[in-house]
C-alpha positions as CSV (number, residue, x, y, z in Angstrom):
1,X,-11.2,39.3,19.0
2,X,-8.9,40.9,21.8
3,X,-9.6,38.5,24.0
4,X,-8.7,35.4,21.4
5,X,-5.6,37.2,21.1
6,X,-5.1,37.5,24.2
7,X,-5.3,33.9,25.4
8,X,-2.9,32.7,22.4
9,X,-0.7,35.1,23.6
10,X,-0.7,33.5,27.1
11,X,-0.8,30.0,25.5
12,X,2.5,31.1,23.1
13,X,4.3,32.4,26.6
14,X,3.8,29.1,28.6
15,X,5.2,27.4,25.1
16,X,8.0,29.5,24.9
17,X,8.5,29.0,28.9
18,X,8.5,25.6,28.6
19,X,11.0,25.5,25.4
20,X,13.6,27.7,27.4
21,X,13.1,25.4,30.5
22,X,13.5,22.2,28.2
23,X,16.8,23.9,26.7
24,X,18.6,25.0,30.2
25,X,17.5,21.7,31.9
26,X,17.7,18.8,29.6
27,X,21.2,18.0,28.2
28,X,20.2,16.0,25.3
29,X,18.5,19.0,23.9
30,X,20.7,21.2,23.8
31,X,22.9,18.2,22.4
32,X,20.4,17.6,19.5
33,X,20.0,21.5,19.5
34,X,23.6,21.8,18.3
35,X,24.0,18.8,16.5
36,X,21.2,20.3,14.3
37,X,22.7,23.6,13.9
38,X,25.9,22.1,12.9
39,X,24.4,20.3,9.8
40,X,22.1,23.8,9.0
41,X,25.4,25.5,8.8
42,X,27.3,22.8,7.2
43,X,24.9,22.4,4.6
44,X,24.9,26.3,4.3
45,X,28.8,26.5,4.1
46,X,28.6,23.3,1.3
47,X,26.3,25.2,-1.0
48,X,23.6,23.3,-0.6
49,X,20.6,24.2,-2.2
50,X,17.5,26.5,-0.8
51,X,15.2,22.9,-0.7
52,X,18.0,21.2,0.8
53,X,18.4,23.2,3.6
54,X,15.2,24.1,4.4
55,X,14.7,20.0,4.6
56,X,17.8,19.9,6.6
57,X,16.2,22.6,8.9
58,X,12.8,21.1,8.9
59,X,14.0,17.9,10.4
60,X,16.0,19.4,13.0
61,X,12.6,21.9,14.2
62,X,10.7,18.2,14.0
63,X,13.9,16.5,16.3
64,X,13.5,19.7,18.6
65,X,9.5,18.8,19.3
66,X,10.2,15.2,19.2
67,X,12.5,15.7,22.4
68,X,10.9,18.2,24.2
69,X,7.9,15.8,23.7
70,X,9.8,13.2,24.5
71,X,11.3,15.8,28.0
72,X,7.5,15.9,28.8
73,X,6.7,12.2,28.7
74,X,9.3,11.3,31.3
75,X,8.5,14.1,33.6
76,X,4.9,13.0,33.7
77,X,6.1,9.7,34.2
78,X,8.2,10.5,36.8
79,X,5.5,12.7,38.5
80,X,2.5,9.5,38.6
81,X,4.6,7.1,39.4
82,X,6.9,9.4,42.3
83,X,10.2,8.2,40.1
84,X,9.4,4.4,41.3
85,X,10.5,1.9,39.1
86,X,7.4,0.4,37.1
87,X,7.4,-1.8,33.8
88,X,4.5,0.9,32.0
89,X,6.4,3.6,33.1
90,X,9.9,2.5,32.1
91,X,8.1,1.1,28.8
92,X,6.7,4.6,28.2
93,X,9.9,6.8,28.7
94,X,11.7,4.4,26.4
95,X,9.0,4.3,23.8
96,X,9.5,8.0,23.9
97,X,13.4,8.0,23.9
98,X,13.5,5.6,21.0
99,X,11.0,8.3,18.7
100,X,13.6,10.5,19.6
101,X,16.2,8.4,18.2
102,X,14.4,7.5,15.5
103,X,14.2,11.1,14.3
104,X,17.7,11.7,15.0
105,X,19.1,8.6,13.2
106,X,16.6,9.9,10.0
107,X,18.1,14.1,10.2
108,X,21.7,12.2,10.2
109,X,20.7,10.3,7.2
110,X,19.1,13.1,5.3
111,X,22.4,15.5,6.2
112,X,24.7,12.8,5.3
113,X,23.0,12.4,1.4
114,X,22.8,15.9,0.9
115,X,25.8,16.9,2.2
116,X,27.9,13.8,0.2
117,X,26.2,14.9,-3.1
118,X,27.3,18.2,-2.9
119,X,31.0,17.3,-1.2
120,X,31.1,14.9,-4.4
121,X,30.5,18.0,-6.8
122,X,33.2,20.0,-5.0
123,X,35.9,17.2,-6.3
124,X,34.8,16.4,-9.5
């Protein structure tokens, strides 16, 4: 049992490792990072309600894995191919950039229609 424990407690310190790493070297996640906890707070500060948030804060945990998965693609990528230029490899960073985007664009249009719904109560 100890020793189970033991190895998902190595396994949860490279995670976390590689999360910090991800954070201090990769711009667009810390961009998406805040971008995420601006709409969690928002939707907080709007009275949203309980389900509404924790959606809101779901999506952004699922744009958080979808980048640093996205941060691990390209760095393999650039590590087979030595950063040369090759169609597969461009094809496959892009591929991972656009599930990226797609995830974004979809937490944007989830904050937007919860957040509008409860702006619109605040005037009426």
């Amino acid at each position: 049992m100890f020793k189970i424990l033991k190895k998902i407690n190595i396994s949860a310190s490279y995670a976390i490792n590689g999360l910090i790493g991800t954070f201090k070297e990769e711009f667009m996640m810390r961009v998406q990072a805040t971008f995420g906890l601006i709409q969690f707070v928002l939707a907080i500060l709007l009275g949203a309600e309980i389900q509404e948030i924790v959606l809101i804060f779901l999506i952004w945990i699922i744009l958080i894995s979808q980048e640093s998965m996205n941060t691990g693609i390209e760095n393999l990528t650039d590590l087979v191919t030595d950063k040369e230029q090759k169609h597969l490899a461009k094809r496959a960073k892009d591929s991972a950039g656009g599930a990226v985007f797609i995830v974004s664009v979809a937490s944007w249009i989830i904050f937007i229609v919860l957040v509008f719904d409860e702006v619109k109560e605040l005037f009426m």
